[in-house]
LOSE-903332 format. One record per residue (C-alpha): x negated, z, y; residue in one letter; residue number from 0. Coordinates in pm, 1 decimal, always signed. Layout:
% residues N
<r><px>X</px><pz>Z</pz><py>Y</py><aa>A</aa><i>NUM</i></r>
...
//
This chain:
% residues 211
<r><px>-20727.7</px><pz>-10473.0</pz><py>+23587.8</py><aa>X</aa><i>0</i></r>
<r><px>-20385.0</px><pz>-10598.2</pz><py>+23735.5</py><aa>X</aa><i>1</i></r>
<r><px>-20053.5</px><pz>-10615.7</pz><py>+23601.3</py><aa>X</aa><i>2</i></r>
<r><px>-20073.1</px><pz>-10937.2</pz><py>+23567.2</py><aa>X</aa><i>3</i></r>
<r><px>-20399.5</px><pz>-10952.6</pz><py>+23380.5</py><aa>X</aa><i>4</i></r>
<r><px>-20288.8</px><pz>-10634.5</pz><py>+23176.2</py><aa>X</aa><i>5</i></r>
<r><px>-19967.7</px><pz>-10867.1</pz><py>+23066.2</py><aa>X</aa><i>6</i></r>
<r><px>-20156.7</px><pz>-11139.3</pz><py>+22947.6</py><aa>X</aa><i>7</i></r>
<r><px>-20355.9</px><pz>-10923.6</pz><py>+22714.1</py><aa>X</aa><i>8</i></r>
<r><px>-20079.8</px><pz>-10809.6</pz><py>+22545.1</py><aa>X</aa><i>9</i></r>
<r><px>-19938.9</px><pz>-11166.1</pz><py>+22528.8</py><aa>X</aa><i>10</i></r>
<r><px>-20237.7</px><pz>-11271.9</pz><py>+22362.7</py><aa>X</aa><i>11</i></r>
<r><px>-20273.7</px><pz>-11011.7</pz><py>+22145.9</py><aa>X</aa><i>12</i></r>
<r><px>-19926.3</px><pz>-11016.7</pz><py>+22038.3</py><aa>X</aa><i>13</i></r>
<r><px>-20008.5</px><pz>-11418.0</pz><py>+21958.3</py><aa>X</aa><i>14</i></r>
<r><px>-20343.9</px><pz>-11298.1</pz><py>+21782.5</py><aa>X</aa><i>15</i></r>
<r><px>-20178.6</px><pz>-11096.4</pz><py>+21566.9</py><aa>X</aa><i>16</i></r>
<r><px>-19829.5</px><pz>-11324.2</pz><py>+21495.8</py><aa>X</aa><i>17</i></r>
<r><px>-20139.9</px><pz>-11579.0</pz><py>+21401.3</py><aa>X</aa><i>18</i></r>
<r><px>-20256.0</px><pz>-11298.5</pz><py>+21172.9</py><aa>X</aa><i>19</i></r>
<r><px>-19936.1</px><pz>-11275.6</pz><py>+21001.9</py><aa>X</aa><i>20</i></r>
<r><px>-19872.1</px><pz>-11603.7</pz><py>+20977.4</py><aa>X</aa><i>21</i></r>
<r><px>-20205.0</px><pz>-11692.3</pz><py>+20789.5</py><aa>X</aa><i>22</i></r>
<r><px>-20177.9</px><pz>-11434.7</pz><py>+20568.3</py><aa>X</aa><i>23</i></r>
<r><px>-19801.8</px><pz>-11583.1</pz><py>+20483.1</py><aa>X</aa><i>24</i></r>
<r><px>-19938.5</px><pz>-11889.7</pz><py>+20407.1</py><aa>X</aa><i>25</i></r>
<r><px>-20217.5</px><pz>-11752.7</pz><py>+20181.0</py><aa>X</aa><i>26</i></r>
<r><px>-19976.3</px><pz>-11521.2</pz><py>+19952.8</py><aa>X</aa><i>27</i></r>
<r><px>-19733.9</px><pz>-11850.3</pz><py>+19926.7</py><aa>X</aa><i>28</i></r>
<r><px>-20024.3</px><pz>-12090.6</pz><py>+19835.3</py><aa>X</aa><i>29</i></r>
<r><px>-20171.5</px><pz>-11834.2</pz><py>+19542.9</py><aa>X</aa><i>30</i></r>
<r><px>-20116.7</px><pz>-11945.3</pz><py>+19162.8</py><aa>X</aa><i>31</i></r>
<r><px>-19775.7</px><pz>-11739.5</pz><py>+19065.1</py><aa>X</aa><i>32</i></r>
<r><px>-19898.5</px><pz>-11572.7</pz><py>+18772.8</py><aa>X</aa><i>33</i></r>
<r><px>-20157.2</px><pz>-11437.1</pz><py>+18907.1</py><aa>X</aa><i>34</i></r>
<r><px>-20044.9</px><pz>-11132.6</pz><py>+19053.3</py><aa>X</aa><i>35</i></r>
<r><px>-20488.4</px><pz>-11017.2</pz><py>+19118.0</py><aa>X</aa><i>36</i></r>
<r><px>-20517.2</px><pz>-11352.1</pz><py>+19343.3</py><aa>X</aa><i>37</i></r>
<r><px>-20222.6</px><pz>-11284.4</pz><py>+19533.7</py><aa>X</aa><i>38</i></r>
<r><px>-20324.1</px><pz>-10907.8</pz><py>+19640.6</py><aa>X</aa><i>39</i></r>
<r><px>-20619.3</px><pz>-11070.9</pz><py>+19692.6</py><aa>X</aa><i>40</i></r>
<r><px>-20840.5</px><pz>-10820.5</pz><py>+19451.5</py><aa>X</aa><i>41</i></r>
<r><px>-21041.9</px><pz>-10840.1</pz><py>+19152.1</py><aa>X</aa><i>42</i></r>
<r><px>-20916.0</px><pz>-10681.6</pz><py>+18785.5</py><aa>X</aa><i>43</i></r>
<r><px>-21053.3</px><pz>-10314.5</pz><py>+18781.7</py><aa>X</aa><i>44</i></r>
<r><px>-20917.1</px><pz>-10153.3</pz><py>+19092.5</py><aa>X</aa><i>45</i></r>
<r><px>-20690.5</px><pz>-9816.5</pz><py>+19083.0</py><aa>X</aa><i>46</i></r>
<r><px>-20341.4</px><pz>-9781.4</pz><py>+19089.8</py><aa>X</aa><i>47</i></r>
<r><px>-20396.8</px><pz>-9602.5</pz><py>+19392.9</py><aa>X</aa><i>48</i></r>
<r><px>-20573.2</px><pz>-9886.1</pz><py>+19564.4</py><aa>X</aa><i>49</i></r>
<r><px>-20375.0</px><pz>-10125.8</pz><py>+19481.7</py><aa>X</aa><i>50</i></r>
<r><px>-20052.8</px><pz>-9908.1</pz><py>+19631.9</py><aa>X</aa><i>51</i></r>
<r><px>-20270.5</px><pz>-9886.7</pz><py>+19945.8</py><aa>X</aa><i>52</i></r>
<r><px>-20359.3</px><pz>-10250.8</pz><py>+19985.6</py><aa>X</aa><i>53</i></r>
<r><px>-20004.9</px><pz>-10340.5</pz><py>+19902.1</py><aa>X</aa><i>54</i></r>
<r><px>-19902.0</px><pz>-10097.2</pz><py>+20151.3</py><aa>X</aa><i>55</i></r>
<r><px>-20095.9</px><pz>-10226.7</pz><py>+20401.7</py><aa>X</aa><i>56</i></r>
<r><px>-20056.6</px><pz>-10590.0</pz><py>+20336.0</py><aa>X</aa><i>57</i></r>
<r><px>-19648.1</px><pz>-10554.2</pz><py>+20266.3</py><aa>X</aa><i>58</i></r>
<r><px>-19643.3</px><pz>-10380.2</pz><py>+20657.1</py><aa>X</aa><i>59</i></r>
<r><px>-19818.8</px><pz>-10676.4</pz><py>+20804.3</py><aa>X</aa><i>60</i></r>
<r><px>-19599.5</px><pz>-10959.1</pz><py>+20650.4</py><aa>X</aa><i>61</i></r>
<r><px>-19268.4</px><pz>-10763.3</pz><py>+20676.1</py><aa>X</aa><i>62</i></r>
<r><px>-18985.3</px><pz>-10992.9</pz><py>+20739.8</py><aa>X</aa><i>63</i></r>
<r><px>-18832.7</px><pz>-10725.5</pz><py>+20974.3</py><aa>X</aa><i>64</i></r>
<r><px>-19181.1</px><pz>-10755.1</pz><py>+21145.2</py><aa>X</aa><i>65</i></r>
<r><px>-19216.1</px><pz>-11131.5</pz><py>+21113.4</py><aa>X</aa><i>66</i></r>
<r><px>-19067.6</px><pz>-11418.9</pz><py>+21329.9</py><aa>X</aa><i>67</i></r>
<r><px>-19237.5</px><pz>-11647.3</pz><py>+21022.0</py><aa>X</aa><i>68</i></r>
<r><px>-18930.9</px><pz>-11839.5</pz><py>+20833.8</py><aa>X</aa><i>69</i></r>
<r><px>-19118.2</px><pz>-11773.4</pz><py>+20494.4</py><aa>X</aa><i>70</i></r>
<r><px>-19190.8</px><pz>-11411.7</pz><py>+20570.8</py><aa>X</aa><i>71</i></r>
<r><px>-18889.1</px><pz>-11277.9</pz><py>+20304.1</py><aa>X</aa><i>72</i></r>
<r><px>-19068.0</px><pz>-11527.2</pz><py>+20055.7</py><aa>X</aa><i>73</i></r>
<r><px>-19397.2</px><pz>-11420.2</pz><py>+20075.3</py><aa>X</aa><i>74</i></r>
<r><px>-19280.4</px><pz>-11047.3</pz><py>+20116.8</py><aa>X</aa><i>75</i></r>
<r><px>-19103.5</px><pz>-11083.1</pz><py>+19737.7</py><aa>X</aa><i>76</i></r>
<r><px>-19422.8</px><pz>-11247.4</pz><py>+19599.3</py><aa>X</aa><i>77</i></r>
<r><px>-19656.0</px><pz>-10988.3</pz><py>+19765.3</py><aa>X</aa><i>78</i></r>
<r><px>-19377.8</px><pz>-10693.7</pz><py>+19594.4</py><aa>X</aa><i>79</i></r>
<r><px>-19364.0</px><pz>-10831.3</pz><py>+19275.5</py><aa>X</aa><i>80</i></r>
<r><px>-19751.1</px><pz>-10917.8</pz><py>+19221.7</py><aa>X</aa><i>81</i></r>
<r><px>-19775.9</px><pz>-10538.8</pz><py>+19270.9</py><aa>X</aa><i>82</i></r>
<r><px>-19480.0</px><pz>-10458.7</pz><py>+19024.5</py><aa>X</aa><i>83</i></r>
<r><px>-19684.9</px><pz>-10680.3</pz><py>+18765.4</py><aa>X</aa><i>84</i></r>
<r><px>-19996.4</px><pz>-10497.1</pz><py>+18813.8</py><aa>X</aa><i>85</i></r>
<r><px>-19848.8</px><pz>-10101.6</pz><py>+18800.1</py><aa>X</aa><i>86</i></r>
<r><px>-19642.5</px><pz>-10229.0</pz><py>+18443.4</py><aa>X</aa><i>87</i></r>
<r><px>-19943.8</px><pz>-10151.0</pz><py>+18195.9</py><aa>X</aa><i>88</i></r>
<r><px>-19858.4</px><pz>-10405.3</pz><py>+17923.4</py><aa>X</aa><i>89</i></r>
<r><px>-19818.2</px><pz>-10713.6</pz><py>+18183.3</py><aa>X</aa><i>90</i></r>
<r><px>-20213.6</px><pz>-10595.6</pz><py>+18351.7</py><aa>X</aa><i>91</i></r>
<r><px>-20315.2</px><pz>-10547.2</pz><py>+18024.1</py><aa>X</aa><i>92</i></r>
<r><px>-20225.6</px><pz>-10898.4</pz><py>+17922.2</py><aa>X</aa><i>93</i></r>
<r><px>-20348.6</px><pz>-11017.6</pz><py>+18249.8</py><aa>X</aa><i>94</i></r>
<r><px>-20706.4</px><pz>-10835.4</pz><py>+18232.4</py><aa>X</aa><i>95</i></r>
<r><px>-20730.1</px><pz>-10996.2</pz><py>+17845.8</py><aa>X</aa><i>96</i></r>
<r><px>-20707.4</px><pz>-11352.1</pz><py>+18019.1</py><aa>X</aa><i>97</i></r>
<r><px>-20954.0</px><pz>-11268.1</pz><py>+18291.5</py><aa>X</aa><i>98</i></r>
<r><px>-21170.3</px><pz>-11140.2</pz><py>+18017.4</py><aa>X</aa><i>99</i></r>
<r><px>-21061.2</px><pz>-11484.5</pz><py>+17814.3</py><aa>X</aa><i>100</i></r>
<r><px>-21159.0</px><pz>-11702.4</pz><py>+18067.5</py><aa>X</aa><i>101</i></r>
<r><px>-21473.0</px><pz>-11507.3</pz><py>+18184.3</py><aa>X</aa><i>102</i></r>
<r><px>-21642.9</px><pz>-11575.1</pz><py>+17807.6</py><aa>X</aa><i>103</i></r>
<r><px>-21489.5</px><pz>-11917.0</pz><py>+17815.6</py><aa>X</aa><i>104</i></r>
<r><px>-21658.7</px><pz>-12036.4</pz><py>+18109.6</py><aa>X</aa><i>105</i></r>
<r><px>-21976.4</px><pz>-11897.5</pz><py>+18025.8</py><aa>X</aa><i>106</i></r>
<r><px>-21971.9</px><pz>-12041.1</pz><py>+17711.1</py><aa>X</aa><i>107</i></r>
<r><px>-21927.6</px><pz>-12361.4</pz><py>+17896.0</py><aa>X</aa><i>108</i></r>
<r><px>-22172.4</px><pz>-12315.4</pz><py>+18128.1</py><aa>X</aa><i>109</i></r>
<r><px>-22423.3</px><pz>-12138.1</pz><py>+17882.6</py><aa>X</aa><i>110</i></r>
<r><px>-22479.2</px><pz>-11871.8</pz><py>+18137.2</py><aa>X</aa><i>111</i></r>
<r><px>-22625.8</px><pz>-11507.9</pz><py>+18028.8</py><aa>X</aa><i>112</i></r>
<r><px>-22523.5</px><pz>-11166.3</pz><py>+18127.4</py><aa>X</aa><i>113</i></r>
<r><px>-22788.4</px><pz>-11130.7</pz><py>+18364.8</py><aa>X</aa><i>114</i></r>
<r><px>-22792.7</px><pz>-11461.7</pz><py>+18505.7</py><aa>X</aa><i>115</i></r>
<r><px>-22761.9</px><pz>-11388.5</pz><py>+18907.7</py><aa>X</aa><i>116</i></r>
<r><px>-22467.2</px><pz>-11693.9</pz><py>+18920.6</py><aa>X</aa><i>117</i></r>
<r><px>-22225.1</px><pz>-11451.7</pz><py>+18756.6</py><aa>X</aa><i>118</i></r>
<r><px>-22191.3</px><pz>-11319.9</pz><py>+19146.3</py><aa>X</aa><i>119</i></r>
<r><px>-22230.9</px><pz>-11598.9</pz><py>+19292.2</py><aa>X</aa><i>120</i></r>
<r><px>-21885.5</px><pz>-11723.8</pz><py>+19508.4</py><aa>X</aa><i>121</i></r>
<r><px>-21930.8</px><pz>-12066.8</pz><py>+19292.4</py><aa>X</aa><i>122</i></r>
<r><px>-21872.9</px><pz>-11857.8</pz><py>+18974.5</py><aa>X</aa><i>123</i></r>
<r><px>-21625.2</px><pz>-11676.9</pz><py>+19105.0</py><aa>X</aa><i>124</i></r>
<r><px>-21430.0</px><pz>-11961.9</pz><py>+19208.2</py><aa>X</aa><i>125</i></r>
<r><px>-21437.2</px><pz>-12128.6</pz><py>+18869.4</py><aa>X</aa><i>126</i></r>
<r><px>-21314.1</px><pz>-11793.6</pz><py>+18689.3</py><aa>X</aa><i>127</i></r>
<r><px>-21008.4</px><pz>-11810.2</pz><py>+18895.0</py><aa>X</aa><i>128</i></r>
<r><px>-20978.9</px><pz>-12169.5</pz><py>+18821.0</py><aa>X</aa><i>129</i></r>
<r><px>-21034.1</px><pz>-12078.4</pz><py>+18442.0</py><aa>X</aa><i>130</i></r>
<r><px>-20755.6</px><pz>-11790.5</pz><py>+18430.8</py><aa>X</aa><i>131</i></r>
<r><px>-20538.0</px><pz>-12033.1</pz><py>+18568.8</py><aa>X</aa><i>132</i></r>
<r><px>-20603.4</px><pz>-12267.6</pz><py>+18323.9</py><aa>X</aa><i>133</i></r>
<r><px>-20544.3</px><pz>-12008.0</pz><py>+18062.6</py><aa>X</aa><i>134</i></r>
<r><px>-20244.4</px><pz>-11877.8</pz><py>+18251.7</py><aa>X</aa><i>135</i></r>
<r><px>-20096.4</px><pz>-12202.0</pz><py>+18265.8</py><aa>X</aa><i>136</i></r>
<r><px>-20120.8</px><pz>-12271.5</pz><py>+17857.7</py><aa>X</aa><i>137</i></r>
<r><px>-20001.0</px><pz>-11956.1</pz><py>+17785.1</py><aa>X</aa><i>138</i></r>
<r><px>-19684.9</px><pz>-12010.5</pz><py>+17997.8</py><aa>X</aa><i>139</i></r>
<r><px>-19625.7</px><pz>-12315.8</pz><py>+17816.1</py><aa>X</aa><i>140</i></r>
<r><px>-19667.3</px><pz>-12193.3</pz><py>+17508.7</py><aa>X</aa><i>141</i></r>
<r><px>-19388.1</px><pz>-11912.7</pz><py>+17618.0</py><aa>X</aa><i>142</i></r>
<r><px>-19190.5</px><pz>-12146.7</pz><py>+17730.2</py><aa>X</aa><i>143</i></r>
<r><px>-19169.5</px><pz>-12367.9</pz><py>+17394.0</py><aa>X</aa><i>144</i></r>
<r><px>-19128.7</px><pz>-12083.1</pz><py>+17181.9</py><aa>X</aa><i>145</i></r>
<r><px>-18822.2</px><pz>-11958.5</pz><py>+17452.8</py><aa>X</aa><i>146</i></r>
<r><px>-18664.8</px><pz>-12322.6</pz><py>+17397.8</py><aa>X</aa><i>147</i></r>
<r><px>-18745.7</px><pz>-12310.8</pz><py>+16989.6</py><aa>X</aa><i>148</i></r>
<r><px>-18578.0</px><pz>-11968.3</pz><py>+16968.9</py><aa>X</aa><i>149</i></r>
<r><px>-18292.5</px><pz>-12104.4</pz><py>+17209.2</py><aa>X</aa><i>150</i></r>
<r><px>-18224.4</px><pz>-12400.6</pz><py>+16917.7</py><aa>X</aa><i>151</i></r>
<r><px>-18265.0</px><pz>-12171.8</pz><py>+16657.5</py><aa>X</aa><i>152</i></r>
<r><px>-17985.9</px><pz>-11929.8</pz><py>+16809.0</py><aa>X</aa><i>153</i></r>
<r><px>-17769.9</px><pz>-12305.3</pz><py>+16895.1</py><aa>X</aa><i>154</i></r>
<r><px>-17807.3</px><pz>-12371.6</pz><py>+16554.1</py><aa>X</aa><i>155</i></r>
<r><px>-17704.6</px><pz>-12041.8</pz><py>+16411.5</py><aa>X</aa><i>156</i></r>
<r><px>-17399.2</px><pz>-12033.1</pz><py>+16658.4</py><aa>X</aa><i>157</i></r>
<r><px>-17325.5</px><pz>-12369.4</pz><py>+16490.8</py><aa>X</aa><i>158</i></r>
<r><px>-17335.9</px><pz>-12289.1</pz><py>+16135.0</py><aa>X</aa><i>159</i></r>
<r><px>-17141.2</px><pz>-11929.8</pz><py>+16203.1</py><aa>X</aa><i>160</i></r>
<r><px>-16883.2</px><pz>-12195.4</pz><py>+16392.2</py><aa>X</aa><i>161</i></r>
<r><px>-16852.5</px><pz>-12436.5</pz><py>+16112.9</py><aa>X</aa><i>162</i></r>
<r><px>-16802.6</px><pz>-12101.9</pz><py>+15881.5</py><aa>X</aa><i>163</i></r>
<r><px>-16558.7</px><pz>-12001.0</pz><py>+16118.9</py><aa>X</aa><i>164</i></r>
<r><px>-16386.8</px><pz>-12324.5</pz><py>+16091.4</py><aa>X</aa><i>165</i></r>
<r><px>-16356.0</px><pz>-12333.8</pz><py>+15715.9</py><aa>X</aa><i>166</i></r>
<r><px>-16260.2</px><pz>-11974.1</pz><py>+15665.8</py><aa>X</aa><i>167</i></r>
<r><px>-15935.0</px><pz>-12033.4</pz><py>+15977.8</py><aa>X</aa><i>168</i></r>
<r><px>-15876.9</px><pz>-12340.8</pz><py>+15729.3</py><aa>X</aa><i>169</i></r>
<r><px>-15898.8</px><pz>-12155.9</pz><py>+15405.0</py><aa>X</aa><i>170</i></r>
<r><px>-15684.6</px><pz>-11900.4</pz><py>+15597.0</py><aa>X</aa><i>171</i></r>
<r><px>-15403.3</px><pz>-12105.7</pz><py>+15690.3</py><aa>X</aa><i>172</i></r>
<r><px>-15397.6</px><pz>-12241.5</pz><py>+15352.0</py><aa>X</aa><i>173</i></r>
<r><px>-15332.4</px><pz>-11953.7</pz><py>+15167.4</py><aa>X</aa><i>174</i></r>
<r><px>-15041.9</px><pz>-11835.1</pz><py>+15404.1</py><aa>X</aa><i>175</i></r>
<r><px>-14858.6</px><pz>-12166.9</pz><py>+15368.8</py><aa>X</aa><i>176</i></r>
<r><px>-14899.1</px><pz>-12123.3</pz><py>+15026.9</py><aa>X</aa><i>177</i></r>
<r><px>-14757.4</px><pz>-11773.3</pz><py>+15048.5</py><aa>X</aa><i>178</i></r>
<r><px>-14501.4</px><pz>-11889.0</pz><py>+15302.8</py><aa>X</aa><i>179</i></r>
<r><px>-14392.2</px><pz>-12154.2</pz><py>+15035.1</py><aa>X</aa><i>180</i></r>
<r><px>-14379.6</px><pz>-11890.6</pz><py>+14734.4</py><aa>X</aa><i>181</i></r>
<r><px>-13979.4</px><pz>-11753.8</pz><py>+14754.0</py><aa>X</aa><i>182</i></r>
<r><px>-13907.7</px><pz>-12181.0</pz><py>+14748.7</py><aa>X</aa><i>183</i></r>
<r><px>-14201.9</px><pz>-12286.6</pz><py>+14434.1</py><aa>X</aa><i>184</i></r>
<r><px>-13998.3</px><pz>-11922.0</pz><py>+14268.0</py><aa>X</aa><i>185</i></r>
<r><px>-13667.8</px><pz>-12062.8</pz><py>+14335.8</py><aa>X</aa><i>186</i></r>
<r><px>-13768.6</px><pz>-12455.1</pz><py>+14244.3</py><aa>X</aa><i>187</i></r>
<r><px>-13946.1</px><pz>-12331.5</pz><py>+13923.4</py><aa>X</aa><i>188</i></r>
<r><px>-13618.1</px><pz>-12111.6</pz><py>+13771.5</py><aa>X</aa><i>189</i></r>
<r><px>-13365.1</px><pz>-12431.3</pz><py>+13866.1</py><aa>X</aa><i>190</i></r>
<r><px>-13675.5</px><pz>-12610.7</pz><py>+13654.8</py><aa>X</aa><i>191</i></r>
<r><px>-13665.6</px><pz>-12381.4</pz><py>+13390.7</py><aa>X</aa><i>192</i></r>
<r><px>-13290.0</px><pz>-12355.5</pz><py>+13360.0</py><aa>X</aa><i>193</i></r>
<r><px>-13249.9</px><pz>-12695.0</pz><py>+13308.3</py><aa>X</aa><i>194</i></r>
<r><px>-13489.5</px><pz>-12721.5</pz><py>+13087.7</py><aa>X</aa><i>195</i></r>
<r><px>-13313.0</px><pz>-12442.5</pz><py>+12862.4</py><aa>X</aa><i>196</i></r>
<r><px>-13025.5</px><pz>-12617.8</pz><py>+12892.8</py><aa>X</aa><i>197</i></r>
<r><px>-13133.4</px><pz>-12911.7</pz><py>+12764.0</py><aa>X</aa><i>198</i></r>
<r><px>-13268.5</px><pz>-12753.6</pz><py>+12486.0</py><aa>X</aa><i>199</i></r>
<r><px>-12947.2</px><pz>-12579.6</pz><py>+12398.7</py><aa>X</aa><i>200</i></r>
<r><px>-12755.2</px><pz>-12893.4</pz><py>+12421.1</py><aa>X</aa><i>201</i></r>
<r><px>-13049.0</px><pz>-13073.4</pz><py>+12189.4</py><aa>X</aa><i>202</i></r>
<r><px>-13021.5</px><pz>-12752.7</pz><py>+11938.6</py><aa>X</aa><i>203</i></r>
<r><px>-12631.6</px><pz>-12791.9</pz><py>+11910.3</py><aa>X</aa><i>204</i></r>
<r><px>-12559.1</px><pz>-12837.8</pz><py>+11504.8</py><aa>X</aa><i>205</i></r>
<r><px>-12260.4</px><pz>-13163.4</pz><py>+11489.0</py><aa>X</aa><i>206</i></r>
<r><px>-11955.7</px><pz>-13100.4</pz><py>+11316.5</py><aa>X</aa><i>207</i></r>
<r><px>-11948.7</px><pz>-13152.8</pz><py>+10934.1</py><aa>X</aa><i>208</i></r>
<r><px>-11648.8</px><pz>-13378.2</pz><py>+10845.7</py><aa>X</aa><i>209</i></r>
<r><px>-11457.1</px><pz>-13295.4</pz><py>+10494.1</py><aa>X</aa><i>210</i></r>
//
């Protein structure tokens, strides 16, 4: 084999495997967020070892360092945190309860047994993922309007503790103008008093008795 020839192999499988890359970019970016299974592209059961390995493996292959693909950092991030999801036990656990969820649901739906053969089947399979996402979805939403009730709830509260706030800096300022005033209301109630004494005194006075 020439030089020549032996170049344009390596072209092509440099291309081949940019192509490679570049599809499985695309496929991480296109997968349902939440479902951190579908974008390792693996079903719920596997190890923690296995899914280290396949993230491994997949996380070398899309590296953005490694990547002339625009959306390589993007898809890179995904890829790291789908595997971050699946190694924290509570968020799997939550995860493997939907799968589970939407599993019965669908055969529920679809009145299919344990042993029927279509549980295998690719069709199945394909409407489970469907059904997760479905499930998925609703529970995000329901997340999401509890989030924004708690967020009014903690508004509200911030409003109340400001309108208490308010009336206690009013209640406040009250009282020390009313102490501010007391030496003057002191000095304002003796000139009362004083006169008032006087004018008693004056009132009291006996008149002369003329002989």
């Amino acid at each position: 084999m020439s030089a020549e020839d032996i170049d344009f192999e390596k072209a092509l499988a440099k291309e081949e495997s940019e192509l490679v890359k570049d599809k499985e970019i695309e496929r991480i970016l296109s997968c349902f967020k939440l479902d951190a299974y579908t974008i390792l592209d693996i079903q719920p059961g596997i190890t923690e070892s296995d899914i280290k390995k396949l993230y491994r493996k997949k996380s070398l292959l899309i590296h953005p360092d490694k990547s002339s693909n625009p959306n390589a950092s993007d898809a890179f991030d995904t890829l790291k945190k789908a595997q971050n999801d699946l190694l924290d036990g509570e968020i799997r656990k939550n995860l493997d309860m939907t799968f589970a969820d939407a599993r019965r649901l669908l055969m529920k739906e679809k009145s299919i047994d344990l042993d029927d053969p279509v549980l295998k089947g690719s069709e199945f399979l394909k409407d489970w993922r469907e059904k997760v996402k479905e499930l998925l979805i609703e529970d995000e939403f329901l997340k999401r309007m509890e989030k924004k009730k708690e967020m009014k709830e903690e508004e509200k509260k911030r409003e109340e503790e400001s309108v208490l706030e308010e009336e206690k800096q009013k209640r406040l300022k009250v009282n020390q103008e009313w102490e501010s005033h007391r030496d003057k209301r002191v000095k304002h109630w003796r000139t009362f008093t004083k006169k008032i004494e006087k004018k008693k005194a004056k009132t009291n006075k006996k008149p002369k008795v003329l002989v």
